[in-house]
N, C-alpha and C positions, 0 to 999 in steps of 0.2 A: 613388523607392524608396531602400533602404538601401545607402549606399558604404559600400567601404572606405578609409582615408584614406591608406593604406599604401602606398608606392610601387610602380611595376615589378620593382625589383629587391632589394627589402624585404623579410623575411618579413613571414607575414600577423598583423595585430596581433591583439590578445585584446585584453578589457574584462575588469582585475582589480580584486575591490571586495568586501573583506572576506573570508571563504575561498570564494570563488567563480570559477571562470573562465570566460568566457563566448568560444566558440572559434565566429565566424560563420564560417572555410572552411568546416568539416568540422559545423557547426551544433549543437553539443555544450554542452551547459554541464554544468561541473564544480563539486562542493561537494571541495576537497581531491582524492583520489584516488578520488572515487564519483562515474558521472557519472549526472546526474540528470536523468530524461526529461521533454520538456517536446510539446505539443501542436506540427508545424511553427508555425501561426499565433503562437501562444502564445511562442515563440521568437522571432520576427520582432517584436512586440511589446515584448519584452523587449531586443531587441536596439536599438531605435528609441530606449528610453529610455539606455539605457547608451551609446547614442553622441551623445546630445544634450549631453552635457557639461553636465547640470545644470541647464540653461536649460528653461523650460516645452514639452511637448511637447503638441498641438491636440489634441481631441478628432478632425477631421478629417484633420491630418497621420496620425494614428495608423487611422485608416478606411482612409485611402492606402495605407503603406504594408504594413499588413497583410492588408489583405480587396481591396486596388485596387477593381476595378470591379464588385466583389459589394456590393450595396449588405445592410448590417446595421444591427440594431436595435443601439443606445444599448445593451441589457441584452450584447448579443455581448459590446461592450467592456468592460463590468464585469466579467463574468462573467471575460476573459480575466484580467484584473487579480486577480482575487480569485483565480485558480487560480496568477498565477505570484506573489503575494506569500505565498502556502500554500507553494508548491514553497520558496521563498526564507526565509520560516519571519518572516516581516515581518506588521506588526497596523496596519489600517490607522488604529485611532487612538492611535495611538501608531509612525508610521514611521520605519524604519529606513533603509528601499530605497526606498518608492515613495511620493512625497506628492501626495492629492490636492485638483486646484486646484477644486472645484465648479463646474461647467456652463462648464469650460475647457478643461482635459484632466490632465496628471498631469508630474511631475517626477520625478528621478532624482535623489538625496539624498543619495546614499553617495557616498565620493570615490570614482572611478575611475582607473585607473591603465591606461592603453592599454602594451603590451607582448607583445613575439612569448610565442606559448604556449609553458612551459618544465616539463613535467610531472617530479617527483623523484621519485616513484615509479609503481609498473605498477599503471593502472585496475585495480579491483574491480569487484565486478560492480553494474548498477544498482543506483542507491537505490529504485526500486520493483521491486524485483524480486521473482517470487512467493517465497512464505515455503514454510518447508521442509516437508516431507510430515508428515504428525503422525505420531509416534510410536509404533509396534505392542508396546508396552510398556504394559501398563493401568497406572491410576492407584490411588496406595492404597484411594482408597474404591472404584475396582471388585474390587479383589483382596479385601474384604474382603464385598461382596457374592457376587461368585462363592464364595468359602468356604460363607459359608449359604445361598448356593443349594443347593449339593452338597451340607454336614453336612444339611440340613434333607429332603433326598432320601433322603440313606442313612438316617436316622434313620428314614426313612419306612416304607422295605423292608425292616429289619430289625425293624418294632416288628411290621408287618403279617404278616412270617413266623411271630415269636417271638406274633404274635394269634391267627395262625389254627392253630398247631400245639399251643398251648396248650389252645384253647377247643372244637377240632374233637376229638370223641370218634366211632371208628366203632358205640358201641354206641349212640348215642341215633340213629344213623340217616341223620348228616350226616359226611360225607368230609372229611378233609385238604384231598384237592383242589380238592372244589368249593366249600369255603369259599374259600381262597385266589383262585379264579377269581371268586369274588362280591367278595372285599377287592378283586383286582387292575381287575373292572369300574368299581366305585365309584371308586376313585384317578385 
């Protein structure tokens, strides 16, 4: 499994490598002041290659120290690859962070810089963090339908009133009213 190399009486070192810190005490990794959540596995992973100092790490080393004695399929480990060089914002033809060796295993590309964690400013909140509630404020094309929903309503009641008080005579036999109740059915 994954040591640390860091003495007894050492604080515990971080893996620094481009604006990222990767903190194995407390199992954290930071982009800057946003820390950015990673699967545990998917951490351990990540952590296996940032401590190899660049050297090739196995496909099976990497079985070991991530999944131990679960055994997984070949796609686990891609898959883990392909979610943390996404988290890390890396292409894998075109690598930045993570280069792969074909039917070998993978390397760590980026310089690394081993160092106790020294954060300068106070964590924010995750980088996935859920996104903010949407906003109870419509948008101008709903403000612009609600208008002619309602002009196109009133226009409605008003034309129907000004219909049936014009057109309803009580000498031909037909009422105010029970036009307006015959307009109001139809509507």
């Amino acid at each position: 499994m994954i040591s640390d190399l860091s003495g007894p009486d050492s604080p515990p070192s971080c893996f620094h490598f481009a604006d990222f810190i990767l903190d194995p005490a407390d199992r954290q990794l930071w982009r800057g002041s946003s820390r950015v959540d990673l699967k545990p596995r998917y951490f351990d992973a990540l952590h296996a290659l940032t401590s190899s100092e660049g050297r090739l790490v196995s496909k099976d080393e990497l079985f070991n120290d991530v999944w131990g004695d679960v055994v997984v399929s070949d796609s686990a480990l891609t898959q883990c690859i392909k979610e943390i060089r996404k988290e890390l914002g890396d292409d894998a033809s075109n690598p930045r962070f993570i280069q792969t060796v074909t039917g070998h295993g993978y390397r760590f590309i980026a310089p690394v810089e081993r160092a106790p964690f020294k954060q300068t400013t106070q964590p924010t909140e995750s980088v996935t963090a859920a996104p903010p509630p949407p906003s109870l404020t419509p948008s101008p094309a709903m403000r612009i339908w609600l208008a002619c929903t309602l002009g196109g309503a009133l226009a409605g009641v008003f034309g129907g009133l000004l219909y049936g008080f014009g057109l309803s005579s009580p000498e031909e036999g037909v009422g105010t009213l029970s036009t307006l109740m015959d307009l109001n059915a139809v509507s």
